[in-house]
C-alpha positions in Angstrom: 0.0 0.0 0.0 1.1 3.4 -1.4 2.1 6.0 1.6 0.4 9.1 -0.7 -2.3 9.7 -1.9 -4.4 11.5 -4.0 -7.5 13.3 -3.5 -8.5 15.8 -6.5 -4.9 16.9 -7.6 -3.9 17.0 -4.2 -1.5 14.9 -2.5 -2.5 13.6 1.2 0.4 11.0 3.4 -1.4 8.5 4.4 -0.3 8.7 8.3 -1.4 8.7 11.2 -0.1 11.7 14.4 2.7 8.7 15.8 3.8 8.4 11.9 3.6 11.5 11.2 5.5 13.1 14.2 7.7 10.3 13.5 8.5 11.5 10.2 8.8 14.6 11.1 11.9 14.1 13.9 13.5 12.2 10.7 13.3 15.2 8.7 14.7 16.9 11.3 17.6 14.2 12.5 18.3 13.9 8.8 19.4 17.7 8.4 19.4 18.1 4.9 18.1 21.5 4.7 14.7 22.8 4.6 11.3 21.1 4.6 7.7 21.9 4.3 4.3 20.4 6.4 1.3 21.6 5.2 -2.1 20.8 6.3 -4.6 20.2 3.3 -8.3 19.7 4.5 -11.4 20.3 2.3 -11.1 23.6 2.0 -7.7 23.9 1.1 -8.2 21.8 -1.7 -10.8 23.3 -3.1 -9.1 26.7 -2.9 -6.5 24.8 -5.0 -8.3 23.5 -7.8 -8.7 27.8 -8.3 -4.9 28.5 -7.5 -2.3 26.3 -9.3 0.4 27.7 -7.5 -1.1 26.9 -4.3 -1.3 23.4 -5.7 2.0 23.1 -6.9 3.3 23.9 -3.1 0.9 21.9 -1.5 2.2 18.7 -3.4 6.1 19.4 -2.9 5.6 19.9 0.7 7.6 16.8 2.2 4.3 16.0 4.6 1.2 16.6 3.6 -1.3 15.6 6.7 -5.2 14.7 6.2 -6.0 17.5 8.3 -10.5 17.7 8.1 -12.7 14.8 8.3 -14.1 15.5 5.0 -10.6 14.3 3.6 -10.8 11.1 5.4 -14.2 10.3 4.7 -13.1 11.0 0.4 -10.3 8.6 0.6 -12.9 6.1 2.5 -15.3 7.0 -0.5 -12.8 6.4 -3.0 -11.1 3.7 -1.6 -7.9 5.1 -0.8 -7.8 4.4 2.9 -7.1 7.4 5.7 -7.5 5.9 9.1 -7.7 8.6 10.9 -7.7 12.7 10.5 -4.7 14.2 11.6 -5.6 17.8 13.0 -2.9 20.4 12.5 -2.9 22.1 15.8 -2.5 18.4 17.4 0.3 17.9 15.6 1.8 21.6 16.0 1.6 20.3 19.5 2.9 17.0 19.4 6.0 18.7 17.4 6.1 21.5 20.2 6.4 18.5 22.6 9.3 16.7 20.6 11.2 19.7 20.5 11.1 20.3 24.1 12.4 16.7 24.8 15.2 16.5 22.1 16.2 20.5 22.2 14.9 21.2 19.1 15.1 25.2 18.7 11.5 26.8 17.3 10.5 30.1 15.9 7.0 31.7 15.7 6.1 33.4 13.2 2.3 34.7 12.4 -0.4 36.2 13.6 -1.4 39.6 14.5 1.1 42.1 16.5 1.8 40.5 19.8 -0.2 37.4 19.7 3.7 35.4 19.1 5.0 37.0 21.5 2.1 36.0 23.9 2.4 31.9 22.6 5.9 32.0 23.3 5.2 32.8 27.2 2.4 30.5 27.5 4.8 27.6 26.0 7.2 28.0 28.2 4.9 27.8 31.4 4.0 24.2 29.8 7.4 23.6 28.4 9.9 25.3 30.4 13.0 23.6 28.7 11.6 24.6 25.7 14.0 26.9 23.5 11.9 29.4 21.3 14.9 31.2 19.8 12.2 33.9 18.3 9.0 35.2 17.2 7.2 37.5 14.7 4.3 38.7 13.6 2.6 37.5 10.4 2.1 41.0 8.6 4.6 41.7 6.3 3.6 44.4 4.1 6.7 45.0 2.2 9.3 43.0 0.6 12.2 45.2 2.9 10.2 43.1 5.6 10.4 39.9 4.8 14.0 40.1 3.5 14.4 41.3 7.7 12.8 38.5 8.9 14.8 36.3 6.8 18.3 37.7 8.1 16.6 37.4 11.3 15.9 33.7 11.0 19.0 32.5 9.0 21.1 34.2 12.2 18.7 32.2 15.0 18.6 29.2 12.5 15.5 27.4 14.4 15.4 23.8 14.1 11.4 24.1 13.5 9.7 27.2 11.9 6.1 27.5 12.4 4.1 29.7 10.1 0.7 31.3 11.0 -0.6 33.1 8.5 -3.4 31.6 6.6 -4.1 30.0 3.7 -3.0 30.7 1.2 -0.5 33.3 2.6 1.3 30.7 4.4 1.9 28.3 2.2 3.1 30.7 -0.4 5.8 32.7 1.7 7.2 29.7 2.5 7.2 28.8 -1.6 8.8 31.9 -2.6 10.9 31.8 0.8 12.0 28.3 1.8 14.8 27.4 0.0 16.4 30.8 1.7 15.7 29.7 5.2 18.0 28.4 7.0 16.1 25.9 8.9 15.6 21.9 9.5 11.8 22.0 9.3 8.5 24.6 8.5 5.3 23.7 8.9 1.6 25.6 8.3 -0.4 26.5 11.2 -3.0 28.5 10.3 -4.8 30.2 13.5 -3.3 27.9 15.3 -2.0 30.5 17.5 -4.4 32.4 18.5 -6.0 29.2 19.9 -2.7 29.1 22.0 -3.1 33.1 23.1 -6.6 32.6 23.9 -8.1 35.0 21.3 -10.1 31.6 19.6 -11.1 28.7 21.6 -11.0 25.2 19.9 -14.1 23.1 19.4 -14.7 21.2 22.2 -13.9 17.4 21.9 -16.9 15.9 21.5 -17.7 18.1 18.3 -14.3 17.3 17.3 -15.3 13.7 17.7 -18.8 14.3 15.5 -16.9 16.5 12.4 -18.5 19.8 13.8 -15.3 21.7 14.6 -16.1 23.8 11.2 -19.7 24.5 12.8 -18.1 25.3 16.0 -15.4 28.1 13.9 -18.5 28.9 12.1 -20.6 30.3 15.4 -16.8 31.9 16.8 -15.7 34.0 13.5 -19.0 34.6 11.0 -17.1 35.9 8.4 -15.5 32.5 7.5 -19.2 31.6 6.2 -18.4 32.5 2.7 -15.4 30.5 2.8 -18.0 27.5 4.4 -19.4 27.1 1.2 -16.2 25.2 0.0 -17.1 22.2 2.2 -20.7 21.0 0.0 -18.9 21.9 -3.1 -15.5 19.5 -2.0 -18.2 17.1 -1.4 -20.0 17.2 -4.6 -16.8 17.1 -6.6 -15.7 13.8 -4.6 -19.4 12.2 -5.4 -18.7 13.3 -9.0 -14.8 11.2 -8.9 -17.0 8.4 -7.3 -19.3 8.3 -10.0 -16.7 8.7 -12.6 -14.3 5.9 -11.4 -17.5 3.3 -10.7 -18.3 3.9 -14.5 -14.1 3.6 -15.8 -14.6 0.5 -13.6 
């Protein structure tokens, strides 16, 4: 059985969090230079079905996690076999606790003024052998800036950069950017820290447990509803490779 997968031009690992915090400490044992995580879930790939480069950086990435229910339940649908989803801010964590055990270095880097400032003191209350060599906000308005935060990085040289910025602004710094970075390891985290500052609160677990965390993100941040609207449409275009395949077959 194939370790990848693909669900609608998209490539998904076929892992689980153990293998795929696994994989990532051999990324980062390996040393040879800088890799990508990302974090595809329904919505991300129907934003890149519009947005080839998006796409095209999703599918180098060297993990690609089934982060969102609905991507488990395609492969299931398909036949293509996802055990289990593997949520992106459980695995930010698990990574967050592998760093603090092998010394891993981490920098921070997203979200609004001050919120990475105010993740990196809450980690360390959990984690206090943890080394955050840095953090940054997310808004870089000008190229002048992110050429700074790059010096800044390459002189810290984290072990682990995590990247908080949304999709797709995320996943495109890093496509324009990584290859400069001189890092072990970068991975996508979306809002993931603002769960961590307190500004968002995460689903509780037993909507996490029925696929309702979107409904729960949905009644916390309104505005995301237009962006909702990519979850039936994911859904119909996974019925419509169903349909196709069965008649191929």
């Amino acid at each position: 059985m194939s370790d990848r997968i693909e669900i609608l031009g998209i490539e998904i690992d076929r892992v689980d969090i153990k293998e795929a915090l696994k994989k990532v400490d051999y990324i980062l044992q390996r040393g040879k230079g800088p890799e990508m995580v990302v974090t595809p879930n329904s919505e991300i790939i129907v934003m890149s079905l519009q947005d080839s480069e998006l796409a095209a950086i999703i599918n180098r990435a060297a993990l690609k996690i089934p982060d969102g229910s609905g991507v488990v339940l395609a492969s299931r649908l398909l036949k293509k076999g996802i055990s289990e989803r593997v949520a992106g801010f459980d695995l930010m964590n698990e990574i967050i606790r592998l760093a603090a055990e092998k010394d891993y270095s981490i920098y921070l880097l997203g979200s609004e003024p001050g919120v990475a400032g105010t993740v990196s003191r809450k980690l360390k209350k959990f984690y206090p052998d943890l080394h955050i060599c840095g953090y940054h906000h997310g808004y870089l308005g000008s190229q002048e800036e992110k050429e700074q935060l790059i010096v800044e990085v390459n002189q810290l040289k984290p072990d682990i950069l995590f990247v908080g910025m949304g999709v797709p602004r995320q996943e495109k710094f890093l496509g324009e950017n990584l290859h400069l970075l001189k890092i072990g390891l970068a991975m996508t985290v979306g809002g993931s820290f603002d769960v961590i500052a307190g500004r968002v609160k995460r689903a509780p677990l037993w909507m996490q447990q029925l696929n309702l965390e979107w409904l729960f993100r949905l009644l916390q941040q309104p505005g995301r509803a237009g962006r909702m609207l990519a979850l039936p449409q994911f859904a119909l275009l996974v019925l419509k490779e169903y349909f196709k395949k069965g008649v191929s077959r």
